[in-house]
DRENMARTOR-749912 format. One record per residue (C-alpha): residue in one letter; x, y, z; residue number from 1. Coordinates in nm, 4 decimals. Layout:
<r code="A" X="X" Y="Y" Z="Z" pos="NUM"/>
...
end
This chain:
<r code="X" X="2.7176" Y="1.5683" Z="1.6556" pos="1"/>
<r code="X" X="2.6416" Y="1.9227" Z="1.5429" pos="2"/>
<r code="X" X="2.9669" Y="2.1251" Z="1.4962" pos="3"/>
<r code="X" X="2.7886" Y="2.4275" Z="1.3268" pos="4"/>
<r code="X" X="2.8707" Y="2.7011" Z="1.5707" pos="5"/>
<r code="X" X="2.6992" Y="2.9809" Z="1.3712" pos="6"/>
<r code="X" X="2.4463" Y="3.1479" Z="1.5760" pos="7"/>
<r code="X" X="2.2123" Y="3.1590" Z="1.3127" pos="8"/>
<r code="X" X="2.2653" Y="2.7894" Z="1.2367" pos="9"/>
<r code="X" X="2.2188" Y="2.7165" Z="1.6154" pos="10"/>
<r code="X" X="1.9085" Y="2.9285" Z="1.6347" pos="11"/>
<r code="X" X="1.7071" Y="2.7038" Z="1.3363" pos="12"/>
<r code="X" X="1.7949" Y="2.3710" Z="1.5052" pos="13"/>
<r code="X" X="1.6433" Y="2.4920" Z="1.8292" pos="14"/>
<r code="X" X="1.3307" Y="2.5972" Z="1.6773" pos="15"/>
<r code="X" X="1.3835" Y="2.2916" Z="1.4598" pos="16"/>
<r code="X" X="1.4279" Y="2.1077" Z="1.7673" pos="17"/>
<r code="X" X="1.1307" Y="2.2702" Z="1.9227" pos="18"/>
<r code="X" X="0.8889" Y="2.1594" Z="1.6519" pos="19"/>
<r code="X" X="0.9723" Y="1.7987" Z="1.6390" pos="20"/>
<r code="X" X="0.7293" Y="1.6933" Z="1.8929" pos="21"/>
<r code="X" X="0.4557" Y="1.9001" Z="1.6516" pos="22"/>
<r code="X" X="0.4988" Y="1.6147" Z="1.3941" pos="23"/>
<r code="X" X="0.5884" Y="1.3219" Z="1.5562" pos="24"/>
<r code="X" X="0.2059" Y="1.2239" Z="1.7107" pos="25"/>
<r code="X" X="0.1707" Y="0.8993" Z="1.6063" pos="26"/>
<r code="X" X="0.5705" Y="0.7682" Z="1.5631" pos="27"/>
<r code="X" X="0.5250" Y="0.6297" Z="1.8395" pos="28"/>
<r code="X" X="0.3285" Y="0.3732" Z="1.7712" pos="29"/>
<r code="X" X="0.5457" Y="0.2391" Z="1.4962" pos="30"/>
<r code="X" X="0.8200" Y="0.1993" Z="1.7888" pos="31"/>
<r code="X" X="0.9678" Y="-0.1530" Z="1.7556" pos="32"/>
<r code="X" X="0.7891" Y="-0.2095" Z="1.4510" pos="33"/>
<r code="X" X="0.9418" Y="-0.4703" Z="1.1666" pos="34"/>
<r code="X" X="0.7868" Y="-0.1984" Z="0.9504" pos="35"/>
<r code="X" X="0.8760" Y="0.1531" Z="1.1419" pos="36"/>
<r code="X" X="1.1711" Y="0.2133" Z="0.8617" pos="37"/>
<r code="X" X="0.9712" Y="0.1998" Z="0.5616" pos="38"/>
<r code="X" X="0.7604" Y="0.5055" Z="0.7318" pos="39"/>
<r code="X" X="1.1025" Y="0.6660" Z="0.6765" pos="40"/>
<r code="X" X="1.1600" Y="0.6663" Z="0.3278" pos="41"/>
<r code="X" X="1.0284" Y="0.8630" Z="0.0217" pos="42"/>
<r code="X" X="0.6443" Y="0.7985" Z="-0.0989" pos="43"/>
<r code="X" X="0.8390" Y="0.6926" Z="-0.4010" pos="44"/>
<r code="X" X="1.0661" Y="0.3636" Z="-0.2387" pos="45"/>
<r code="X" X="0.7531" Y="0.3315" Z="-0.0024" pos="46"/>
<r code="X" X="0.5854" Y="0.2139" Z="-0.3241" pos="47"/>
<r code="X" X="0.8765" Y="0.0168" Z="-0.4418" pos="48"/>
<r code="X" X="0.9091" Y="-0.1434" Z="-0.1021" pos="49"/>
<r code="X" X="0.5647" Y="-0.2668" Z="-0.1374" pos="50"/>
<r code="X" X="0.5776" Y="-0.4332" Z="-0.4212" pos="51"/>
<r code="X" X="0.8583" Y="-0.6147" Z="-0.3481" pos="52"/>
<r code="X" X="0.6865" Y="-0.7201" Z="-0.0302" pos="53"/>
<r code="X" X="0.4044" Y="-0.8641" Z="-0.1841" pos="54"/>
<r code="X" X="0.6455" Y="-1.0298" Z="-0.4654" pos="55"/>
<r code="X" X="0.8330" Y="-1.1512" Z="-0.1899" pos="56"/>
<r code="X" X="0.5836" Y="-1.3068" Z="0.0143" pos="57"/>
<r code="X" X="0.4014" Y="-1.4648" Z="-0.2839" pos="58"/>
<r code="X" X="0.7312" Y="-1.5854" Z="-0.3975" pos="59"/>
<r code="X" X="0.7360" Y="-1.7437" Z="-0.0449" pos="60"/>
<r code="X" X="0.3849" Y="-1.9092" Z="-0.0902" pos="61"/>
<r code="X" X="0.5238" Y="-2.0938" Z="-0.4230" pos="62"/>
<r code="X" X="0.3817" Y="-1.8282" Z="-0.6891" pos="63"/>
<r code="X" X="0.5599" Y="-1.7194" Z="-0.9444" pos="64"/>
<r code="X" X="0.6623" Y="-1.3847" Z="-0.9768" pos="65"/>
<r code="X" X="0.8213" Y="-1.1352" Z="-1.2005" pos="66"/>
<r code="X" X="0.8600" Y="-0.7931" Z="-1.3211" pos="67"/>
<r code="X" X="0.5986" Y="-0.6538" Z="-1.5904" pos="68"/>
<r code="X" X="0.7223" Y="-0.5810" Z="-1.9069" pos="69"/>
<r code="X" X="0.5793" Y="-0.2167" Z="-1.9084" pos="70"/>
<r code="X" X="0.4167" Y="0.0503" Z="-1.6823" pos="71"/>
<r code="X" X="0.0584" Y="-0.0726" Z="-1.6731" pos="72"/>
<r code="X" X="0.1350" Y="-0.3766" Z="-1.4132" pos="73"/>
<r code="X" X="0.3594" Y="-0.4184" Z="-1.1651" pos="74"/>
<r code="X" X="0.4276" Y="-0.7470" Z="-1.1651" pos="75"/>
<r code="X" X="0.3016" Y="-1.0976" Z="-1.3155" pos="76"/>
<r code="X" X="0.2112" Y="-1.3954" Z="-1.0825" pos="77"/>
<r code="X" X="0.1839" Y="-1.7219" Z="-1.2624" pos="78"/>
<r code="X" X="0.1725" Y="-1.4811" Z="-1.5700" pos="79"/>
<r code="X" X="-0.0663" Y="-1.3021" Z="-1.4829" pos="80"/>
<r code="X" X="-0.0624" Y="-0.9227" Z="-1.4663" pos="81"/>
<r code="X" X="-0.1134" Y="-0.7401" Z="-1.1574" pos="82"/>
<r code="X" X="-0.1115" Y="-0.3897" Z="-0.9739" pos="83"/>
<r code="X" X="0.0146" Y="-0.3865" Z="-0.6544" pos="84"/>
<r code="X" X="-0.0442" Y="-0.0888" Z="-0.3879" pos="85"/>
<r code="X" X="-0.0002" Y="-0.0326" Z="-0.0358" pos="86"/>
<r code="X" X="-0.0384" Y="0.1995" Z="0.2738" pos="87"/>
<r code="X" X="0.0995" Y="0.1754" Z="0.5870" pos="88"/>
<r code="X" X="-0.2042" Y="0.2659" Z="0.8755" pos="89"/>
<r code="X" X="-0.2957" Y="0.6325" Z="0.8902" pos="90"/>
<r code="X" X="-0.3324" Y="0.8068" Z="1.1960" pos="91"/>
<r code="X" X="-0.7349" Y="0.7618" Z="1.1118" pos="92"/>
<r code="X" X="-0.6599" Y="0.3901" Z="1.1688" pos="93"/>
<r code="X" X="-0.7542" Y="0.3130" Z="0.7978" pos="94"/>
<r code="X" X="-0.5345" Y="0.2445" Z="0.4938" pos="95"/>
<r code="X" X="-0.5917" Y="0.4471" Z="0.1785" pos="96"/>
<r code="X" X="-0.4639" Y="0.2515" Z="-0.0789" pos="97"/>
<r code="X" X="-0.3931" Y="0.5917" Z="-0.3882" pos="98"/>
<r code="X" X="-0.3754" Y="0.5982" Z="-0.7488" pos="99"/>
<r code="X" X="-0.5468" Y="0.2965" Z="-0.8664" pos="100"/>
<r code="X" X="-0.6034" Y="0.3055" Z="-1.2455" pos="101"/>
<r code="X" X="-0.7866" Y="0.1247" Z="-1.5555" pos="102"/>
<r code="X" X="-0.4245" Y="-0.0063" Z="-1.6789" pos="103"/>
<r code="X" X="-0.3942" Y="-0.3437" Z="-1.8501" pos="104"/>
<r code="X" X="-0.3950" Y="-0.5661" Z="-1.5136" pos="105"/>
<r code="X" X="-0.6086" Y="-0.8524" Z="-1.4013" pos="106"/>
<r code="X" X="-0.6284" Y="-0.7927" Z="-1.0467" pos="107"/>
<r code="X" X="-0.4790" Y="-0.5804" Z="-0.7815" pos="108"/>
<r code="X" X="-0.3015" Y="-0.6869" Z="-0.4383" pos="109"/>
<r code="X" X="-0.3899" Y="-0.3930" Z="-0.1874" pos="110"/>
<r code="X" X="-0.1032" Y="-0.5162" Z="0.1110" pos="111"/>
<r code="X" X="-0.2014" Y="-0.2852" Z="0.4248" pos="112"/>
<r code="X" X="0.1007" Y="-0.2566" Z="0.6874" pos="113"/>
<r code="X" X="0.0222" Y="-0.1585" Z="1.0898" pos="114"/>
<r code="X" X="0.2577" Y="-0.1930" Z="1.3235" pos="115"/>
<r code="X" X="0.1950" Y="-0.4943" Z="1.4327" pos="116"/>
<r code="X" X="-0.0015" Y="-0.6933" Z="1.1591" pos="117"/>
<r code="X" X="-0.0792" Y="-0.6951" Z="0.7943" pos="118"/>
<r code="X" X="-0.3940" Y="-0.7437" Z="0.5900" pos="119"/>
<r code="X" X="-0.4272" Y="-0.7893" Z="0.2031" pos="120"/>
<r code="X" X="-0.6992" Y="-0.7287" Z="-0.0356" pos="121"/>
<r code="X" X="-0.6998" Y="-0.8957" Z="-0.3612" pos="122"/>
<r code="X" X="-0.9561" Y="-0.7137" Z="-0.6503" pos="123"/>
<r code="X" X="-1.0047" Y="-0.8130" Z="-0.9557" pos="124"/>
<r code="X" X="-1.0195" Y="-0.5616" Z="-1.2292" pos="125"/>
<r code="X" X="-1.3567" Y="-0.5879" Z="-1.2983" pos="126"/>
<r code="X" X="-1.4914" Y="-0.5277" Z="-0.9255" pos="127"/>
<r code="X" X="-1.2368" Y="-0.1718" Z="-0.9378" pos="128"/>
<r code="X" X="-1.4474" Y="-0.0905" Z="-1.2649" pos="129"/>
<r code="X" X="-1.8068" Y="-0.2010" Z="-1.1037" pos="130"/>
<r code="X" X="-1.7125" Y="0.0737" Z="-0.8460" pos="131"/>
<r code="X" X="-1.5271" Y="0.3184" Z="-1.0190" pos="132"/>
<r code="X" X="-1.6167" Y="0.6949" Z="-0.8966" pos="133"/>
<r code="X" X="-1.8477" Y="0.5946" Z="-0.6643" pos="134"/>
<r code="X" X="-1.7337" Y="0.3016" Z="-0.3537" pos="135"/>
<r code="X" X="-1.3725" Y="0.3874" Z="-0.5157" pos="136"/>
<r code="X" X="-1.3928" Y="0.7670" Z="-0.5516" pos="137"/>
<r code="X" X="-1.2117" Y="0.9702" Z="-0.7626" pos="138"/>
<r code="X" X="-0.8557" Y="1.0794" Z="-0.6125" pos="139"/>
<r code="X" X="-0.8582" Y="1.4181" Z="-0.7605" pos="140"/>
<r code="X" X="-1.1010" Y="1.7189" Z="-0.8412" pos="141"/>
<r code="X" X="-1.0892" Y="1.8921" Z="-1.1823" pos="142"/>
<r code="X" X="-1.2001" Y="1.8018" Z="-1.5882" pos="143"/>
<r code="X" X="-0.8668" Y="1.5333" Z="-1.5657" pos="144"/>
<r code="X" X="-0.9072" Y="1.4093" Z="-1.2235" pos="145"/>
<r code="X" X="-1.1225" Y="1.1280" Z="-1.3159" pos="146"/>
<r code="X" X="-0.8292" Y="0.8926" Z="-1.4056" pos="147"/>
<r code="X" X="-0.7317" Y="0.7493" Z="-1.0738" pos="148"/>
<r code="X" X="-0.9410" Y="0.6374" Z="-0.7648" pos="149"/>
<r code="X" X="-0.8596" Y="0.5192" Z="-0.4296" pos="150"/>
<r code="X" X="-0.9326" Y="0.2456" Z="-0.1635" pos="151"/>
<r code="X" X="-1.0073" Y="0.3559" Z="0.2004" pos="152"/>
<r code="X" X="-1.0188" Y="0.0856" Z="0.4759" pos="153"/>
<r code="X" X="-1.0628" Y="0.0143" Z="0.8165" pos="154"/>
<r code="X" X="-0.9989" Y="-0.2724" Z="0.9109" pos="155"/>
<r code="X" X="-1.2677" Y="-0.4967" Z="1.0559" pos="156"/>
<r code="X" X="-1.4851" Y="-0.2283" Z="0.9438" pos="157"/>
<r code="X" X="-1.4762" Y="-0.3296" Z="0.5450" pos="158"/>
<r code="X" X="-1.7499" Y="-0.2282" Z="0.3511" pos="159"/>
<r code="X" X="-1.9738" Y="-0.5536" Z="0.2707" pos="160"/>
<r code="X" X="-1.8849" Y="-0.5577" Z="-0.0497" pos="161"/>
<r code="X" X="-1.4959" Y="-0.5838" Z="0.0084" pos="162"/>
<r code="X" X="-1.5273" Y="-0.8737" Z="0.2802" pos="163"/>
<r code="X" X="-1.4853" Y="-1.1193" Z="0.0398" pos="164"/>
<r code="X" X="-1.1928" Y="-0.9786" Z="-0.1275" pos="165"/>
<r code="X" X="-0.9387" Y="-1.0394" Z="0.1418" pos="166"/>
<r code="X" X="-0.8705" Y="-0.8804" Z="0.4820" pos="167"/>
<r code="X" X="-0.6598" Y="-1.0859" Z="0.6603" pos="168"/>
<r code="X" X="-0.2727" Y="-1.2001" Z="0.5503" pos="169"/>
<r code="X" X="-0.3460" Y="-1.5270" Z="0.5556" pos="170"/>
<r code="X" X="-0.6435" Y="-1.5202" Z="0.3550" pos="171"/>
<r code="X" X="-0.4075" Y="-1.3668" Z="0.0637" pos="172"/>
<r code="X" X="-0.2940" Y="-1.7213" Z="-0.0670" pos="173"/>
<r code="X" X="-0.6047" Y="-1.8678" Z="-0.1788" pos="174"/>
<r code="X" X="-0.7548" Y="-1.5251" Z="-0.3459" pos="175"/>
<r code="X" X="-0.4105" Y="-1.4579" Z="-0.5698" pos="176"/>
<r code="X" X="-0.4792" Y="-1.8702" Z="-0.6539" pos="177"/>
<r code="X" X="-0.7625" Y="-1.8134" Z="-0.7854" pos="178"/>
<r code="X" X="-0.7474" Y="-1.5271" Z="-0.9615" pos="179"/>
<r code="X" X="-0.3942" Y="-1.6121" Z="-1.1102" pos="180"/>
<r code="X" X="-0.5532" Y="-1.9952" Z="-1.1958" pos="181"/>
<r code="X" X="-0.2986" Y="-2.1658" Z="-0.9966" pos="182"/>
<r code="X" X="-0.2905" Y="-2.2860" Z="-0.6327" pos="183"/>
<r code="X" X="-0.0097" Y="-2.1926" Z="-0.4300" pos="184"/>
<r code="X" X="0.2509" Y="-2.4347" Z="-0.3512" pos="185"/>
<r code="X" X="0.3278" Y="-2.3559" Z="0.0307" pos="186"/>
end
């Protein structure tokens, strides 16, 4: 309840007020959403919320998971180091999944949140570095911008060469198996 009887005050929540509609296009299909809350929170928890997510639910299929001991993985699954990103849906209906780098990881877990469903993409290193700067382009211009791509998908519209790298939730069990040389226990 606003108590703020300054005109002034009063003036910049109307035409606060006024603009809200401006920038909510596309709330609105987060409404009722499991997920619509993490939409709400700084790029930097959305991050954090990700990974533990994906530690989460892996922890749920029987992996084994635990915090890296430094900065160039986020976790390790079955000791095993890996990068984890995600993206909620853009208004484009694709995830972009930012910031991917050549850190010491073996594969990364790309978890992709809609409103209403999940998908998962599970990379190994080494197909990140087959398509580094071109399938995965760079995410920034300039001499230094060359140290970070990103992922951009639709899905059911994956590029061919993605397909068998994940897509759907359920398919997330077997590919972290196999590239963390353990099958899952659930």
């Amino acid at each position: 309840m606003n108590t703020n009887t300054d005109p002034d005050f009063q003036m910049l929540a109307a035409l606060s007020s006024s603009l809200e509609g401006d920038y909510a296009e596309g709330e609105e299909q987060w409404a009722g959403s499991p997920f619509a809350w993490i939409k709400k929170r700084s790029s930097r928890q959305i991050g954090a919320i990700g990974e533990q997510l994906v530690a989460g639910y892996l922890a749920s299929k029987g992996f084994d998971v635990t915090r890296s001991p430094d900065s160039e993985a986020d976790r390790l699954v079955n000791k095993t180091r890996v990068e984890i990103k995600y993206s909620s849906l853009w208004e484009t209906g694709s995830y972009k999944f930012q910031q991917l780098r050549d850190q010491n990881y073996q594969f990364a877990i790309c978890l992709g949140i809609s409103p209403f469903s999940a998908h998962c993409w599970v990379l190994p290193k080494s197909a990140i570095m087959e398509r580094w700067g071109n399938e995965l382009p760079h995410q920034h211009g300039g001499k230094k911008g060359s140290d970070t791509v990103w992922l951009q998908v639709t899905p059911g519209d994956e590029p061919p060469w993605l397909k068998s790298f994940g897509g759907p939730l359920a398919s997330v069990s077997n590919l972290v198996a196999k590239y963390s040389g353990r099958p899952p226990l659930a």
